[in-house]
KOLMIDREN-630159 format. One record per residue: residue number from 1; residue in three letters; chain; y, z, x of N, C-alpha, C in turn. Coordinates in nm, 3 decimals, padded with zeros to 5 digits. Atoms other than C-alpha are relative to their C-alpha. Layout:
% KOLMIDREN-630159
+-----+-----+----+---------+---------+---------+---------+---------+---------+---------+---------+---------+
|   i |  aa | ch |    n.c2 |    n.c3 |    n.c1 |   ca.c2 |   ca.c3 |   ca.c1 |    c.c2 |    c.c3 |    c.c1 |
+-----+-----+----+---------+---------+---------+---------+---------+---------+---------+---------+---------+
| NUM | ALA |  A |       Y |       Z |       X |       Y |       Z |       X |       Y |       Z |       X |
...
+-----+-----+----+---------+---------+---------+---------+---------+---------+---------+---------+---------+
//
This chain:
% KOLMIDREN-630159
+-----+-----+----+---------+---------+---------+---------+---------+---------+---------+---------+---------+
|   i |  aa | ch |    n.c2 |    n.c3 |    n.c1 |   ca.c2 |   ca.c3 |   ca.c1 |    c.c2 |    c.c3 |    c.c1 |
+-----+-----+----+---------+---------+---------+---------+---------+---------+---------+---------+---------+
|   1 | UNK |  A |  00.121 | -00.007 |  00.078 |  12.448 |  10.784 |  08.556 |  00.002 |  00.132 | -00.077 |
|   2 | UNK |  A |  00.011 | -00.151 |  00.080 |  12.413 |  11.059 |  08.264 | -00.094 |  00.060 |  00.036 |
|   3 | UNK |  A |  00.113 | -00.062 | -00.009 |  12.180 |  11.326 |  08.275 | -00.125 | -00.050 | -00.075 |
|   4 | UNK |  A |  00.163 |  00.063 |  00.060 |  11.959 |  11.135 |  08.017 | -00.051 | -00.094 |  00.101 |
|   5 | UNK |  A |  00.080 |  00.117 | -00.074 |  11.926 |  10.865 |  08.218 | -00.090 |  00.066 |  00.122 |
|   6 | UNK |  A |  00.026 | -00.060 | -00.102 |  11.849 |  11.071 |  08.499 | -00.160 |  00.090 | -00.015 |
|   7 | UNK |  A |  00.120 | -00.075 |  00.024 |  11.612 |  11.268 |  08.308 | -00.121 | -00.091 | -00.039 |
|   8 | UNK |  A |  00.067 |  00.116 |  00.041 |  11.464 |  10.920 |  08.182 | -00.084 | -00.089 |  00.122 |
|   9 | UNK |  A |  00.075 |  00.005 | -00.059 |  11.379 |  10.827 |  08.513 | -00.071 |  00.096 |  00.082 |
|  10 | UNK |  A |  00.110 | -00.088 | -00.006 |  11.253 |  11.110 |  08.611 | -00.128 | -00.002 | -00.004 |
|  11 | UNK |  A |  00.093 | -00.009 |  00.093 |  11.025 |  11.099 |  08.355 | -00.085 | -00.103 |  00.033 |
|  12 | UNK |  A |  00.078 |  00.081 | -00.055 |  10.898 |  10.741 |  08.424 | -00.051 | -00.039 |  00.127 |
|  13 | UNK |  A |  00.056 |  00.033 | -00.104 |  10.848 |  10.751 |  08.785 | -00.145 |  00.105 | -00.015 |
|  14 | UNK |  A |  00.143 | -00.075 | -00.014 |  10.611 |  11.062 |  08.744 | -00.149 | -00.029 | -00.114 |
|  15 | UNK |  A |  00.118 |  00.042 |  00.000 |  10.404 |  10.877 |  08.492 | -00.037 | -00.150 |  00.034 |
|  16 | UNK |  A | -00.004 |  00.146 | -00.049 |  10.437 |  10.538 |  08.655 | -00.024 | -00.029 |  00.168 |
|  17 | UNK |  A | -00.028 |  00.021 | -00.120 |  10.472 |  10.598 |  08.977 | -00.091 |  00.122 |  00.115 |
|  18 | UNK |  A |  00.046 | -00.142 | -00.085 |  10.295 |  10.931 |  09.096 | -00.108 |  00.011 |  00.086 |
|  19 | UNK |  A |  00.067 | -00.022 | -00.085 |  10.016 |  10.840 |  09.286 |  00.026 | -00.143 |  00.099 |
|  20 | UNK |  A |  00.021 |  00.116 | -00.038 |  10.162 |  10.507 |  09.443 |  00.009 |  00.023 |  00.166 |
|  21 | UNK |  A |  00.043 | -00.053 | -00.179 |  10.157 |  10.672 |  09.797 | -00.129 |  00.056 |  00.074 |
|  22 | UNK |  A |  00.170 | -00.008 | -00.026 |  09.783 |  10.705 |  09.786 | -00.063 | -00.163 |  00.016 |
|  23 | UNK |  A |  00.070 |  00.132 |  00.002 |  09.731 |  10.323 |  09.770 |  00.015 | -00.017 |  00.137 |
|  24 | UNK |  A | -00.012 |  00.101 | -00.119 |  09.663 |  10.118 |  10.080 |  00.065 | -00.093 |  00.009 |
|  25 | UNK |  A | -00.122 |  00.108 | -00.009 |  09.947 |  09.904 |  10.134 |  00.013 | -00.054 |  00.120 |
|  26 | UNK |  A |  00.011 |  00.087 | -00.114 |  09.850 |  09.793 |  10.465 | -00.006 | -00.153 | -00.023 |
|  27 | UNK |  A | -00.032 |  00.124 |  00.044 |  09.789 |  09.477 |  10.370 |  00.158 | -00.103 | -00.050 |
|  28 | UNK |  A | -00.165 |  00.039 |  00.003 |  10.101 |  09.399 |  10.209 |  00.117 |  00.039 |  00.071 |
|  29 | UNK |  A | -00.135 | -00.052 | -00.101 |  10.314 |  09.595 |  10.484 | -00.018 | -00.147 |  00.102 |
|  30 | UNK |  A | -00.022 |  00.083 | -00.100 |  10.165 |  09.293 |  10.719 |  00.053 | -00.150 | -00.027 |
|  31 | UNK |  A |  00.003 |  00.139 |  00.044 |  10.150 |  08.967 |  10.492 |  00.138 |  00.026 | -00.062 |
|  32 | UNK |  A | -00.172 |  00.011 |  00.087 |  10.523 |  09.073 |  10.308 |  00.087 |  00.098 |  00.054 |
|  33 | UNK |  A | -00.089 | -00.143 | -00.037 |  10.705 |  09.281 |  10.528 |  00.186 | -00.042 | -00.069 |
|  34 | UNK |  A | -00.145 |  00.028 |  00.140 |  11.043 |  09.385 |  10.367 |  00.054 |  00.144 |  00.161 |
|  35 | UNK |  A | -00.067 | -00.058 | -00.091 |  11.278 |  09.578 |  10.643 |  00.111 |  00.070 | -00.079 |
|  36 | UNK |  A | -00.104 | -00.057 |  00.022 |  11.524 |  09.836 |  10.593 |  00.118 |  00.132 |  00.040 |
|  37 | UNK |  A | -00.076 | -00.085 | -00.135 |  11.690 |  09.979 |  10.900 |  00.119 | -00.013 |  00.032 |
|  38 | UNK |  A | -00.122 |  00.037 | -00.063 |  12.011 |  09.844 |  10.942 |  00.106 |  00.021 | -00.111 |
|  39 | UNK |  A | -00.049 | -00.069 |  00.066 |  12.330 |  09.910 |  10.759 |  00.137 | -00.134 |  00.040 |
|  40 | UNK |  A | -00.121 |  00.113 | -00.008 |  12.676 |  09.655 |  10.696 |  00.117 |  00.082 |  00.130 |
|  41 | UNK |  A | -00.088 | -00.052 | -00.113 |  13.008 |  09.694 |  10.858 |  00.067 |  00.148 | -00.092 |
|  42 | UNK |  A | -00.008 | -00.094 |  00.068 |  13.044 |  09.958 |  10.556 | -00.090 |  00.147 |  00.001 |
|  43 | UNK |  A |  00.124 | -00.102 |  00.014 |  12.753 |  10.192 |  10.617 | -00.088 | -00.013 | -00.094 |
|  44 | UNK |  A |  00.138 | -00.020 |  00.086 |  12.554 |  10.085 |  10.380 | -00.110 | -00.071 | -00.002 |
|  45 | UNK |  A |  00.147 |  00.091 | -00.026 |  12.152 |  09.974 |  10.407 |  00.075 | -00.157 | -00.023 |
|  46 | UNK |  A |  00.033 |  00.149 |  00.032 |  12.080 |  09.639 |  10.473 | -00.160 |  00.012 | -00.025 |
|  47 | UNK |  A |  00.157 |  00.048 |  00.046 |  11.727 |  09.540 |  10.321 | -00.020 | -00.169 |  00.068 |
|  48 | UNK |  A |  00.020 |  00.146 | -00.052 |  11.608 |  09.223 |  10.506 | -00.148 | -00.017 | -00.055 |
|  49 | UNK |  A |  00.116 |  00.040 |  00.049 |  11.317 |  09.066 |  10.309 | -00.009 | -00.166 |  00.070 |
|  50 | UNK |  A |  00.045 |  00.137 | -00.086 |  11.180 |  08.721 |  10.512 | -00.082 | -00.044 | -00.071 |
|  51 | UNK |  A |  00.065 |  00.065 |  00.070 |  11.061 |  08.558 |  10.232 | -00.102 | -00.097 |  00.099 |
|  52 | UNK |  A |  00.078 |  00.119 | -00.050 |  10.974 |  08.262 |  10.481 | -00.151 |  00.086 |  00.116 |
|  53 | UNK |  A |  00.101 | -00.010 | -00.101 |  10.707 |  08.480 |  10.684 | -00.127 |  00.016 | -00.154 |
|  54 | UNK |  A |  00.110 | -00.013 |  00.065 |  10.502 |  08.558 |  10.369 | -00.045 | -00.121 | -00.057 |
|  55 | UNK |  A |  00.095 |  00.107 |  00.025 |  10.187 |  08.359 |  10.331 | -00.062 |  00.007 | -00.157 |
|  56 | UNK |  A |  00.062 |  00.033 |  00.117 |  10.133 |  08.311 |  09.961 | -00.113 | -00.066 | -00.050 |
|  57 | UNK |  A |  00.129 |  00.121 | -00.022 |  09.963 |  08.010 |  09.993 | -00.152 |  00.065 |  00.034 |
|  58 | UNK |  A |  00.083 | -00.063 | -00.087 |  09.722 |  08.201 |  10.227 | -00.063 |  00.127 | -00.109 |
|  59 | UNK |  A |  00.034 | -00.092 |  00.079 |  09.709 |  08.486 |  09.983 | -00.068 | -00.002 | -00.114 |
|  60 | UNK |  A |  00.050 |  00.104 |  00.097 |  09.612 |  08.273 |  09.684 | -00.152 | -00.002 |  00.025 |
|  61 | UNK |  A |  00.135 |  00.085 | -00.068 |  09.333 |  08.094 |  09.861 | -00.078 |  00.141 |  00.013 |
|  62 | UNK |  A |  00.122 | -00.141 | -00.015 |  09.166 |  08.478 |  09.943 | -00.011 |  00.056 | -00.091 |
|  63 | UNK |  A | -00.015 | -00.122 |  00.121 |  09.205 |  08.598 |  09.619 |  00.128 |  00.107 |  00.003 |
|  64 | UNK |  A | -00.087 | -00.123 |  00.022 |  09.453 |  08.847 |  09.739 |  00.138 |  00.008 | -00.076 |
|  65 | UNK |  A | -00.134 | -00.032 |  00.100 |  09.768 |  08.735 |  09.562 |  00.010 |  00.099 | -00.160 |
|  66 | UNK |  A |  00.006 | -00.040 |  00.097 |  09.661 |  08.832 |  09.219 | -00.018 |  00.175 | -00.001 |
|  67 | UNK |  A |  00.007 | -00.154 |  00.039 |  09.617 |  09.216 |  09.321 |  00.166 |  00.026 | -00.008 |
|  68 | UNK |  A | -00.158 | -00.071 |  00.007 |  10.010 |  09.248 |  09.295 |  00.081 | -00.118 | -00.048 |
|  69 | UNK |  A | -00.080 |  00.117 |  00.080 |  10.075 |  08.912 |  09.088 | -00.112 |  00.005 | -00.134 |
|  70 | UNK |  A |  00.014 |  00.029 |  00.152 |  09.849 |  08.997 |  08.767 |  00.096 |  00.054 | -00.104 |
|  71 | UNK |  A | -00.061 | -00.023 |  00.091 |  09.986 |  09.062 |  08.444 |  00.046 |  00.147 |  00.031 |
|  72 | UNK |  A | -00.109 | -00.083 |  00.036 |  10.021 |  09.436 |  08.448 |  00.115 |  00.050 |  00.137 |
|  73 | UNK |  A | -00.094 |  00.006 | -00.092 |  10.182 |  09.405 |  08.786 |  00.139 | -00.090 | -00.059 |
|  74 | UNK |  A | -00.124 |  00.010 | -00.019 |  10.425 |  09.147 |  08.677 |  00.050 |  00.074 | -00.082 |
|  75 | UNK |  A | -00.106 | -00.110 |  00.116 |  10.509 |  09.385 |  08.360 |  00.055 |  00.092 |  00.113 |
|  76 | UNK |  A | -00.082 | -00.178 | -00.056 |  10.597 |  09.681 |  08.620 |  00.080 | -00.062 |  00.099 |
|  77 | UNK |  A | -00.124 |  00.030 | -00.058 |  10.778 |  09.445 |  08.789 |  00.110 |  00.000 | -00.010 |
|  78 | UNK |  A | -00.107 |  00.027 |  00.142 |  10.975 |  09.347 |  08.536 |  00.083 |  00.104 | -00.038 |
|  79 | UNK |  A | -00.084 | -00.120 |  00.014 |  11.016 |  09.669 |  08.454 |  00.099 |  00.093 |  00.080 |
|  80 | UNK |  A | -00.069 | -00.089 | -00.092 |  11.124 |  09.804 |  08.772 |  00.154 | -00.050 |  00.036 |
|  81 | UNK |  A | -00.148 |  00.079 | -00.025 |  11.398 |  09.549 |  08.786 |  00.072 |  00.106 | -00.123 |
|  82 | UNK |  A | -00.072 | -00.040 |  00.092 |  11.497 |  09.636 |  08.428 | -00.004 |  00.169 |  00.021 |
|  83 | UNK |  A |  00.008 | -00.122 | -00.014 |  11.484 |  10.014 |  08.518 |  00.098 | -00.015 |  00.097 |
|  84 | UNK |  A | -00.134 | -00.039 | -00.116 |  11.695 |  09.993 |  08.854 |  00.086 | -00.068 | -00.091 |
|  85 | UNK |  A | -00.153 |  00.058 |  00.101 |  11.970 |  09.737 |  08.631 |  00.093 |  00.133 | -00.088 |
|  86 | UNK |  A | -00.088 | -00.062 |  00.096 |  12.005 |  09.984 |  08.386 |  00.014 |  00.116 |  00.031 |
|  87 | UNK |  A | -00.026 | -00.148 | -00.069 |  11.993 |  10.309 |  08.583 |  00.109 | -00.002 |  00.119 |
|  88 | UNK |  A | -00.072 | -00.024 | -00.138 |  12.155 |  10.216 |  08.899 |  00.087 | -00.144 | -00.010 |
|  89 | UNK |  A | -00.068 |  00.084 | -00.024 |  12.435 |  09.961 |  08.763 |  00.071 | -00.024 |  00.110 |
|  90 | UNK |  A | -00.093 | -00.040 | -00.163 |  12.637 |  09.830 |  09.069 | -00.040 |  00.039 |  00.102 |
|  91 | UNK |  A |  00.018 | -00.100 | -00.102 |  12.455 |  09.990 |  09.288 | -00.032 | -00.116 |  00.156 |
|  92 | UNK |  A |  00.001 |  00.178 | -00.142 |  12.382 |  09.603 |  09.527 |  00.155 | -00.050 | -00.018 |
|  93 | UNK |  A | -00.113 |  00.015 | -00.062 |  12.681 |  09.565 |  09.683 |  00.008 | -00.177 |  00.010 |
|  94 | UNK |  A |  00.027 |  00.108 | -00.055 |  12.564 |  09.205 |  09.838 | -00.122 | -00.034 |  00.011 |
|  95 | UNK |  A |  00.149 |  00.065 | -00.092 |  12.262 |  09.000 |  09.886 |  00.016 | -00.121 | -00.031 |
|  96 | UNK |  A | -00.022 |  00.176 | -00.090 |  12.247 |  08.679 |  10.110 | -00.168 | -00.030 | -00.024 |
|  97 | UNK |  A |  00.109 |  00.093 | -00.015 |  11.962 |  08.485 |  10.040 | -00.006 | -00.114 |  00.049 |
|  98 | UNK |  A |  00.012 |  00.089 | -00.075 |  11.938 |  08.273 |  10.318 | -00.096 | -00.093 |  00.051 |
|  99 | UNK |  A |  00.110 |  00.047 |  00.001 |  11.724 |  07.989 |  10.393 | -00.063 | -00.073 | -00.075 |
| 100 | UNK |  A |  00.059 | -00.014 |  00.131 |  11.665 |  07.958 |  10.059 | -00.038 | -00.122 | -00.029 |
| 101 | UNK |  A |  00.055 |  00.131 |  00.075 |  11.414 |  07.668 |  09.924 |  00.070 | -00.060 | -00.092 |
| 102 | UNK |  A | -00.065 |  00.039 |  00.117 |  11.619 |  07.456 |  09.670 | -00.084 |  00.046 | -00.169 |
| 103 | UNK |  A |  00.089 | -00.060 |  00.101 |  11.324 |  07.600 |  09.390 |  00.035 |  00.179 | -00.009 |
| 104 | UNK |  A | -00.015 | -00.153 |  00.044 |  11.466 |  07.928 |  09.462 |  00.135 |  00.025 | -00.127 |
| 105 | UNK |  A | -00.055 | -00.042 |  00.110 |  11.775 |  07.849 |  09.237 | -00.058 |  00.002 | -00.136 |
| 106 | UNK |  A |  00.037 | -00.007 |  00.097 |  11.545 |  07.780 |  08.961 | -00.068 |  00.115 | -00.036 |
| 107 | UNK |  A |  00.063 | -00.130 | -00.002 |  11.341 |  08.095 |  08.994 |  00.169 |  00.125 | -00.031 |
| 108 | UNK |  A | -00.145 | -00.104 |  00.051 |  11.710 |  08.274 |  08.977 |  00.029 | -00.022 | -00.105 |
| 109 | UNK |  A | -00.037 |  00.039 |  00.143 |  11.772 |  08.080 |  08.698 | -00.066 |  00.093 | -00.117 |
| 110 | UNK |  A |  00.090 | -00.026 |  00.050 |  11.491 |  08.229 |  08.546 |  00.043 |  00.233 | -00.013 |
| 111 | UNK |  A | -00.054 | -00.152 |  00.039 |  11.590 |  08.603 |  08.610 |  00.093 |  00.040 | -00.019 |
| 112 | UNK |  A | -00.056 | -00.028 |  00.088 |  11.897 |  08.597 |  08.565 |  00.061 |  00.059 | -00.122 |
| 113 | UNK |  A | -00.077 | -00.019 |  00.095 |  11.928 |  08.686 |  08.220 | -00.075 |  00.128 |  00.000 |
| 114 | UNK |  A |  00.016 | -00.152 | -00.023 |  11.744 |  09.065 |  08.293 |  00.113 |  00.056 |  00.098 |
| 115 | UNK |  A | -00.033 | -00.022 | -00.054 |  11.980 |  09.068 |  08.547 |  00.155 |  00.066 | -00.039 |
| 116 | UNK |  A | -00.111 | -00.067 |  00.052 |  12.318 |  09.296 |  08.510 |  00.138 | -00.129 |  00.087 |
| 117 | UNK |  A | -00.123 |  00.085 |  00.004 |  12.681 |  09.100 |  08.570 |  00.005 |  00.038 |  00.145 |
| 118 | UNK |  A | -00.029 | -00.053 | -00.145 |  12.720 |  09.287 |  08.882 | -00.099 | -00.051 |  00.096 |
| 119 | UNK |  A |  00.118 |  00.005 | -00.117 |  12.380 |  09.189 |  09.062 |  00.027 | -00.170 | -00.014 |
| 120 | UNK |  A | -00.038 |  00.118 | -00.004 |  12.436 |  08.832 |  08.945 |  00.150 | -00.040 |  00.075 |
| 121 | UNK |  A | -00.171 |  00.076 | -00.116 |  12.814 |  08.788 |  09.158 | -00.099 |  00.083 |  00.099 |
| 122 | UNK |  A |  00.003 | -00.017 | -00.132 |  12.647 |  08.992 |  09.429 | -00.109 | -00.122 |  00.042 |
| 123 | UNK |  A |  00.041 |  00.109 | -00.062 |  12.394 |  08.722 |  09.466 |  00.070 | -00.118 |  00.042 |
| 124 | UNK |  A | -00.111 |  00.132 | -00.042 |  12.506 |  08.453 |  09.726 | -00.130 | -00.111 |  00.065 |
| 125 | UNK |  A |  00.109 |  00.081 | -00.055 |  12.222 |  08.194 |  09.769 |  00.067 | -00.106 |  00.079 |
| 126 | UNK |  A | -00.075 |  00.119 | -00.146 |  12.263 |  07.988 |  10.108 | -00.087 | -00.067 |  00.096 |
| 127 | UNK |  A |  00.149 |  00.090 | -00.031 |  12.029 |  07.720 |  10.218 |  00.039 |  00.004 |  00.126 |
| 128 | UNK |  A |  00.065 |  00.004 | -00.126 |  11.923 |  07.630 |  10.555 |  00.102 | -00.011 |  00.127 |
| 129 | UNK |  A | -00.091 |  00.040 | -00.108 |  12.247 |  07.519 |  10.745 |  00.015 |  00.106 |  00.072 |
| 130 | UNK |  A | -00.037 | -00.116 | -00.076 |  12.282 |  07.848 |  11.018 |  00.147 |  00.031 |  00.023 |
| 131 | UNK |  A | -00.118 |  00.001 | -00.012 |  12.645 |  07.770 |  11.066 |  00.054 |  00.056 | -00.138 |
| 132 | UNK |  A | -00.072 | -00.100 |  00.155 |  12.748 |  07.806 |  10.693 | -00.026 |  00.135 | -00.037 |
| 133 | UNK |  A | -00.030 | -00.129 |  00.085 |  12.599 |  08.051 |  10.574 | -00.027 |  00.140 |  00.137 |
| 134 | UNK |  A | -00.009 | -00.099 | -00.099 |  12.664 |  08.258 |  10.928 |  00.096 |  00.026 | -00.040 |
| 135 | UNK |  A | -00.091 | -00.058 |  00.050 |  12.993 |  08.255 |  10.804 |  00.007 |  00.119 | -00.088 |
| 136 | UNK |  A | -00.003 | -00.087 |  00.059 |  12.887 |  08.450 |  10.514 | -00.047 |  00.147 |  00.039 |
| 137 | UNK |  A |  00.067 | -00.039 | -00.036 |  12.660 |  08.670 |  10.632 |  00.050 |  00.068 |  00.109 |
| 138 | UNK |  A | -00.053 | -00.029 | -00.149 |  12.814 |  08.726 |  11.005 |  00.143 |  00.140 | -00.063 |
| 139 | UNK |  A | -00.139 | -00.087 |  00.001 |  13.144 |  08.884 |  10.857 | -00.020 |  00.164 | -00.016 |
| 140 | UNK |  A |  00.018 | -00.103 |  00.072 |  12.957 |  09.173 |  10.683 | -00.063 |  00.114 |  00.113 |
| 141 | UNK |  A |  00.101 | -00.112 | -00.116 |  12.720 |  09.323 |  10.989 |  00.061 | -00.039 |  00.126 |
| 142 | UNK |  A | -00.035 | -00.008 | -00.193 |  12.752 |  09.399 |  11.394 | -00.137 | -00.057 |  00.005 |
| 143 | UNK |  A |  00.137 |  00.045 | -00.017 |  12.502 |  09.218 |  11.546 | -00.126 |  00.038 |  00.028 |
| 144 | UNK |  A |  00.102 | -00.041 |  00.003 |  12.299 |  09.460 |  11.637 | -00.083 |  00.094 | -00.146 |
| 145 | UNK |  A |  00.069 | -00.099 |  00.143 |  12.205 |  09.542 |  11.223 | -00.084 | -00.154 | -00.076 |
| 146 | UNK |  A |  00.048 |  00.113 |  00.051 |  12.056 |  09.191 |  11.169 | -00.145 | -00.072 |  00.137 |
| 147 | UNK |  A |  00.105 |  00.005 | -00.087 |  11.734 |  09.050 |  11.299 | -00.013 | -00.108 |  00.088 |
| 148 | UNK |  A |  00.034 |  00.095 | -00.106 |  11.618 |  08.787 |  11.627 |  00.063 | -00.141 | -00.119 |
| 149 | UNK |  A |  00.027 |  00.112 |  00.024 |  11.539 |  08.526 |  11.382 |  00.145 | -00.075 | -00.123 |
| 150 | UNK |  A | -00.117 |  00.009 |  00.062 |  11.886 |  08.544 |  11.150 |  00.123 |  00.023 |  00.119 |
| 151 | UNK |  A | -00.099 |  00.013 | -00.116 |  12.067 |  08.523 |  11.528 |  00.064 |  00.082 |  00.028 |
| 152 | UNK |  A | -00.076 | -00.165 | -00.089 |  12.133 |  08.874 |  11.615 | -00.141 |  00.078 |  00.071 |
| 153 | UNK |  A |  00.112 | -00.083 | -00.109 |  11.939 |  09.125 |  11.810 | -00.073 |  00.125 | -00.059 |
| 154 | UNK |  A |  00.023 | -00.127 |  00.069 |  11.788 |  09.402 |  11.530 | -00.138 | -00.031 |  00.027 |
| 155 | UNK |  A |  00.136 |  00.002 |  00.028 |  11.451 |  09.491 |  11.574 | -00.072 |  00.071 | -00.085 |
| 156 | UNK |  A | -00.018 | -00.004 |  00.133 |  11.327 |  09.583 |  11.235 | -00.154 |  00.081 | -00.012 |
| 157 | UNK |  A |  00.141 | -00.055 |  00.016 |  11.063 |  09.815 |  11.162 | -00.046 | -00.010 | -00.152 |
| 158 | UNK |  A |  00.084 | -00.025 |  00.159 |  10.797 |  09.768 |  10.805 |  00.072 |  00.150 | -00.059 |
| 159 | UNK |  A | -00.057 | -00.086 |  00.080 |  10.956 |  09.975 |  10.566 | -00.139 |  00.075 | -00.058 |
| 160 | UNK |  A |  00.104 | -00.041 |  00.047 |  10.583 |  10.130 |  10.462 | -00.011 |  00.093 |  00.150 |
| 161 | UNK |  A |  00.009 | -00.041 | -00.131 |  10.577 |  10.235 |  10.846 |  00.102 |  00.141 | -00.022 |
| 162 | UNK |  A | -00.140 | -00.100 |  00.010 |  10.933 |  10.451 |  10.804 | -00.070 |  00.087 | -00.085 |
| 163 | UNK |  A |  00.028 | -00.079 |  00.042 |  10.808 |  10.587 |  10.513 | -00.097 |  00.098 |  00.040 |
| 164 | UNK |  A |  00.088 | -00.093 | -00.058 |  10.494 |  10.698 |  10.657 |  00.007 |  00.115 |  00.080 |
| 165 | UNK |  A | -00.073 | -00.102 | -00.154 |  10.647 |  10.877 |  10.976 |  00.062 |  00.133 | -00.083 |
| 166 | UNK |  A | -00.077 | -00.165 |  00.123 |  10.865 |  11.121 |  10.703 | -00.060 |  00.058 | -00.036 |
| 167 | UNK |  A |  00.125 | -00.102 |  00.102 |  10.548 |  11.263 |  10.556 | -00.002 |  00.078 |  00.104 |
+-----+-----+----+---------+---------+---------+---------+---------+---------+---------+---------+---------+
//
């Protein structure tokens, strides 16, 4: 990464980003937890997101989806993708999306084309069979860096939790 870029995000996290550790994110630490304690057979993070525990549906129905699915949320979504792509090319090694609803290739379909060459081969979408895509999946981690319910033994702490404890 050059120094512009460097100085570029800089620049946009402190006016984009500078008070986002004052919000209450309890809520979403319980209804979308996103894990990131464990590490491959390389040393490097694993991020385990469990799409299937978050209640959308549920979230919808209370109103609460739309505080982090309106418009200028999905723009800074959007953006944050297109900001890590173009700052931190390469930088996803792998991600197994396992489980995966057959509607999730169309939603990939869909991002895709923000997406850099590199993040598109590291995605490996792998539906429901446990056997197949253990193959994939199994080769990369020890079992104790993966969680109960993906058939290893990690017990996975909220990534909002971790951060908290560092302050």
């Amino acid at each position: 990464m050059s120094r512009t870029q460097q100085l570029q995000t800089v620049t946009w996290w402190e006016e984009n980003m500078k008070d986002i550790h004052k919000e209450d994110w309890s809520d979403i630490e319980k209804d979308y937890p996103l894990r990131t304690d464990g590490v491959d057979k390389l040393g490097q993070p694993a991020i385990v997101v469990p799409f299937g525990e978050w209640d959308l549906r549920g979230a919808a129905v209370q109103g609460r989806l739309t505080r982090h699915l309106c418009i200028q949320c999905l723009r800074l979504y959007t953006e944050l993708g297109l900001t890590f792509e173009s700052r931190y090319p390469g930088a996803v090694d792998k991600i197994f999306i396992v489980n995966a609803p057959s509607i999730f290739q169309v939603i990939l379909g869909v991002a895709n084309p923000v997406l850099s060459k590199s993040t598109v081969n590291a995605i490996q979408v792998l539906e429901t069979n446990m056997e197949e895509w253990g193959k994939a999946v199994y080769s990369h981690f020890a079992k104790d860096q993966l969680p109960e319910y993906l058939g290893w033994t990690r017990n996975y702490s909220p990534v909002g939790n971790e951060i908290l404890k560092n302050e």
